[in-house]
C-alpha positions in Angstrom: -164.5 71.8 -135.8 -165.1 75.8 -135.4 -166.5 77.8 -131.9 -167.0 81.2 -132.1 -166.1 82.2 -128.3 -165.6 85.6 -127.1 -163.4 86.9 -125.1 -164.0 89.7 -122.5 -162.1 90.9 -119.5 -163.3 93.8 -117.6 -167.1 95.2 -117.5 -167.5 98.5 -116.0 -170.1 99.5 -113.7 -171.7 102.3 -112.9 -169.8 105.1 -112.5 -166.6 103.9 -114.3 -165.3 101.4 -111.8 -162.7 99.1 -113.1 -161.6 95.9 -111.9 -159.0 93.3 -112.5 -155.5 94.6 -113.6 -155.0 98.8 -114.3 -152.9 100.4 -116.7 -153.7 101.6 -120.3 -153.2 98.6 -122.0 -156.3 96.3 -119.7 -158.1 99.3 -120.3 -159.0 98.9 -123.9 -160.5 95.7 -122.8 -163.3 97.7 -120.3 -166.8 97.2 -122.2 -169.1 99.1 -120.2 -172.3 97.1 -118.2 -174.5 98.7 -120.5 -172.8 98.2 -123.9 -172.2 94.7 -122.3 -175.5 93.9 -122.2 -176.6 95.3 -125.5 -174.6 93.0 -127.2 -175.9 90.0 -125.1 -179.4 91.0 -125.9 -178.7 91.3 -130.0 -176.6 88.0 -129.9 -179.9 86.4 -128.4 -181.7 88.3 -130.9 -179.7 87.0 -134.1 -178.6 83.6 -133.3 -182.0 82.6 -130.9 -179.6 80.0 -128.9 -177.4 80.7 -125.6 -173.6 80.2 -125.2 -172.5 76.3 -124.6 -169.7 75.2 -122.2 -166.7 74.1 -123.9 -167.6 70.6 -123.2 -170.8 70.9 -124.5 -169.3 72.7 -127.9 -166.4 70.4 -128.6 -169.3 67.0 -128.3 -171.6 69.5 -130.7 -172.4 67.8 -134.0 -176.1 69.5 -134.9 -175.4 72.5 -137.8 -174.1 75.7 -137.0 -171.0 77.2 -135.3 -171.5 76.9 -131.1 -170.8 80.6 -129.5 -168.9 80.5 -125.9 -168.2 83.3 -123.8 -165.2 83.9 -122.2 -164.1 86.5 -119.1 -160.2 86.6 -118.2 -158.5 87.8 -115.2 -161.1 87.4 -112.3 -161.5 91.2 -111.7 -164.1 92.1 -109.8 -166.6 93.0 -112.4 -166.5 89.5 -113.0 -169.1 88.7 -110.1 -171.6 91.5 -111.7 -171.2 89.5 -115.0 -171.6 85.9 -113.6 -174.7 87.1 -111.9 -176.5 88.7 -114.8 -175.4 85.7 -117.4 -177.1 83.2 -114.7 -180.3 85.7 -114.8 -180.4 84.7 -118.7 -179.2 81.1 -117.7 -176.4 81.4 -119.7 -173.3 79.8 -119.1 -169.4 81.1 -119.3 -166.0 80.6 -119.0 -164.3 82.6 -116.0 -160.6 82.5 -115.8 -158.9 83.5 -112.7 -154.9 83.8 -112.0 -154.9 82.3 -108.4 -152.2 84.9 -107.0 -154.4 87.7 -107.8 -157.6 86.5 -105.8 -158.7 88.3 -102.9 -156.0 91.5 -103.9 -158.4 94.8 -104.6 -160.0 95.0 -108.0 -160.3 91.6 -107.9 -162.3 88.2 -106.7 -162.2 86.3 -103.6 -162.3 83.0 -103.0 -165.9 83.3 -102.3 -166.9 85.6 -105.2 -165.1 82.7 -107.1 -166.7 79.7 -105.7 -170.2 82.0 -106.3 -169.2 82.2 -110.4 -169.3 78.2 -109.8 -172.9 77.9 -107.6 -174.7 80.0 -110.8 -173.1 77.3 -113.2 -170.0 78.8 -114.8 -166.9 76.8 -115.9 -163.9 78.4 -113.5 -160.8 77.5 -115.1 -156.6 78.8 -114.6 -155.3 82.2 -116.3 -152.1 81.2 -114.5 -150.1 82.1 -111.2 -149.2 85.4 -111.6 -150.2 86.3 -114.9 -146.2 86.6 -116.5 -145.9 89.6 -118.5 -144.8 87.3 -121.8 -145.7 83.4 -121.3 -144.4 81.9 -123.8 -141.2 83.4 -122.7 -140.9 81.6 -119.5 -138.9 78.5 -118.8 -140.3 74.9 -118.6 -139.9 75.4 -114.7 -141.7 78.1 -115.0 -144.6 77.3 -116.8 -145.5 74.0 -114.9 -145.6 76.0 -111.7 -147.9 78.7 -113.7 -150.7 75.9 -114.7 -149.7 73.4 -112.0 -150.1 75.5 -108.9 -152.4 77.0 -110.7 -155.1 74.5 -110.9 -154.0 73.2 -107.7 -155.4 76.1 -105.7 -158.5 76.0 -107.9 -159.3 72.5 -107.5 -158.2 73.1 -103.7 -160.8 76.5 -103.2 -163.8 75.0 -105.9 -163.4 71.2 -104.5 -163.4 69.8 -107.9 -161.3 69.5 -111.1 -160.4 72.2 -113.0 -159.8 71.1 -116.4 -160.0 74.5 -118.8 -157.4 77.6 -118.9 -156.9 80.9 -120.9 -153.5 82.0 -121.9 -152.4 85.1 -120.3 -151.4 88.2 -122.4 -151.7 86.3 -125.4 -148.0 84.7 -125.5 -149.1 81.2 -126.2 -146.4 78.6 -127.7 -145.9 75.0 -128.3 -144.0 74.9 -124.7 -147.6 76.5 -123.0 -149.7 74.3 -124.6 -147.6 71.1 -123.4 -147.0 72.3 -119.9 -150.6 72.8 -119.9 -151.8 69.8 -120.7 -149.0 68.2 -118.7 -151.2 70.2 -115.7 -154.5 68.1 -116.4 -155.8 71.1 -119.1 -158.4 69.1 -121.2 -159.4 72.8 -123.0 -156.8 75.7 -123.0 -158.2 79.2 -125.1 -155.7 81.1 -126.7 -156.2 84.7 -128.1 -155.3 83.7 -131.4 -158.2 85.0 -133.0 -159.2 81.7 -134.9 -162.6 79.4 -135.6 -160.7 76.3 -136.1 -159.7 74.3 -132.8 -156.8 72.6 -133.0 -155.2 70.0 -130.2 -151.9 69.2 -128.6 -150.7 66.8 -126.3 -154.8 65.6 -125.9 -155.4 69.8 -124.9 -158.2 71.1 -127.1 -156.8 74.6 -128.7 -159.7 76.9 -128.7 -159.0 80.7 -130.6 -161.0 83.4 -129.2 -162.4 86.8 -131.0 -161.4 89.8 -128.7 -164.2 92.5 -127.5 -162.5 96.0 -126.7 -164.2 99.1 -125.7 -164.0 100.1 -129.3 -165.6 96.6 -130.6 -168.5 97.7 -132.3 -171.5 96.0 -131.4 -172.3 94.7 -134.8 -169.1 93.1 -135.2 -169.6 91.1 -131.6 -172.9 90.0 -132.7 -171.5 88.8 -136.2 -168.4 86.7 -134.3 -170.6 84.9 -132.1 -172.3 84.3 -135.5 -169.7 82.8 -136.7 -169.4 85.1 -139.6 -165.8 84.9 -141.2 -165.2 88.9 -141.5 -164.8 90.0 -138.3 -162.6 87.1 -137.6 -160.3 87.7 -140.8 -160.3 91.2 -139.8 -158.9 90.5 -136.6 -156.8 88.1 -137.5 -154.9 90.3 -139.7 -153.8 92.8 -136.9 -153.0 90.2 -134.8 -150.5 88.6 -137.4 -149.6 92.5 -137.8 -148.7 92.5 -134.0 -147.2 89.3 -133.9 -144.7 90.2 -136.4 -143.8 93.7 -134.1 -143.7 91.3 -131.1 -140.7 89.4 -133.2 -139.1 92.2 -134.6 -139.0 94.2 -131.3 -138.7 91.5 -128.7 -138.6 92.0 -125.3 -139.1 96.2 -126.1 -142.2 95.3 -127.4 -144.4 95.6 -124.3 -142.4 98.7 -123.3 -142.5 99.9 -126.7 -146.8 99.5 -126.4 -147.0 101.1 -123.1 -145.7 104.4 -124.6 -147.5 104.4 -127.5 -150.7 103.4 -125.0 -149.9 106.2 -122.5 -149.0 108.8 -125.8 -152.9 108.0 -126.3 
């Protein structure tokens, strides 16, 4: 079947604040609270019906793509989000990496546990975030989704069953160690309609929103419309293919381009 889900990561508050990781590249990803908003008001607006959990959207047989909303990292604008979906009654998809909670610029256990109390799906974004995922061992990667969702299901007192891939470095190996961890739902950043499944995990693609998103094309992805999808998709094949070529340079590579900028 095909979701249309959304992926965000920091919203800015007033005043410019930033949460959740720093550095030029997480940057991109800061919509500001205003624009934020805007384009949850003109999704309302075109599609009339609110975001579904995953469960809800993968057991979804009426007509239509199902939207989702997604917010990775657990930074700390994550709390002004949950709060303001939960206004609407909308439900999302918070993913947290468990080493980063409580650290500034990010959750606490309690902001966490309060993302679950105004009915949000809290799910694993890893450990400790690895810089390149699908690089790591198989070690490695159980201890990243296993300890994971450990301290999650420790902290939230109930299963934890959906994850986001961090950085975007998703492989065959993340998907199995995932799934291997209890993962019933893991979201890639493959920017893709079509879910897919591996090892009984449901594969779920998500359409970026950066800063320089415009607000049209959000609105037309939660739609479900193909173009800004295919347009996506294209420079994500484009940087897949420099992420081959140049290897482990490549997030060096990006940072000096990013910091050039």
């Amino acid at each position: 079947m095909k979701l249309a889900t959304l992926m965000y990561h920091d919203v800015v508050g007033a005043g410019g604040v930033r949460g959740g990781f720093e550095g030029a590249g997480p940057a991109l990803y800061a919509v500001p609270a205003d624009r934020f908003e805007r384009q949850m008001d003109e999704i309302v607006a075109a599609l009339g019906e609110p975001p579904l959990s995953a469960g809800a959207a993968l057991g979804h047989g009426g007509p239509g793509t199902p939207w989702l909303l997604t917010v990775d990292d657990g930074g700390s604008s994550a709390a002004a989000v949950g709060a303001s979906l939960a206004r609407r009654g909308w439900p999302a998809h918070f993913f947290v990496v468990t080493e980063m909670v409580g650290r500034p610029g990010f959750l606490d256990w309690d902001g966490v546990r309060a993302l679950v109390e105004q009915g949000h799906v809290v799910g694993s974004h890893s450990r400790t975030h690895p810089a390149r995922m699908a690089d790591c061992t198989d070690a490695q990667l159980e201890e990243e989704w296993t300890r994971s969702v450990e301290a999650l299901e420790r902290e939230l007192g109930g299963r934890v069953a959906c994850a986001s891939v961090p950085g975007g470095y998703y492989s065959a190996a993340v998907g199995e160690a995932a799934a291997a961890a209890g993962i019933e739902v893991l979201f890639t950043s493959e920017p893709r309609r079509a879910t897919g499944a591996l090892g009984g995990c449901a594969l779920v693609g998500r359409f970026a929103v950066r800063d320089s998103t415009p607000d049209a094309a959000v609105v037309a992805a939660a739609r479900g419309s193909a173009g800004p999808w295919l347009r996506q998709r294209a420079a994500w094949e484009a940087r897949g293919l420099a992420k081959r070529v140049a290897g482990r340079h490549y997030e060096r590579l990006r940072r000096a381009v990013l910091a050039r900028r």
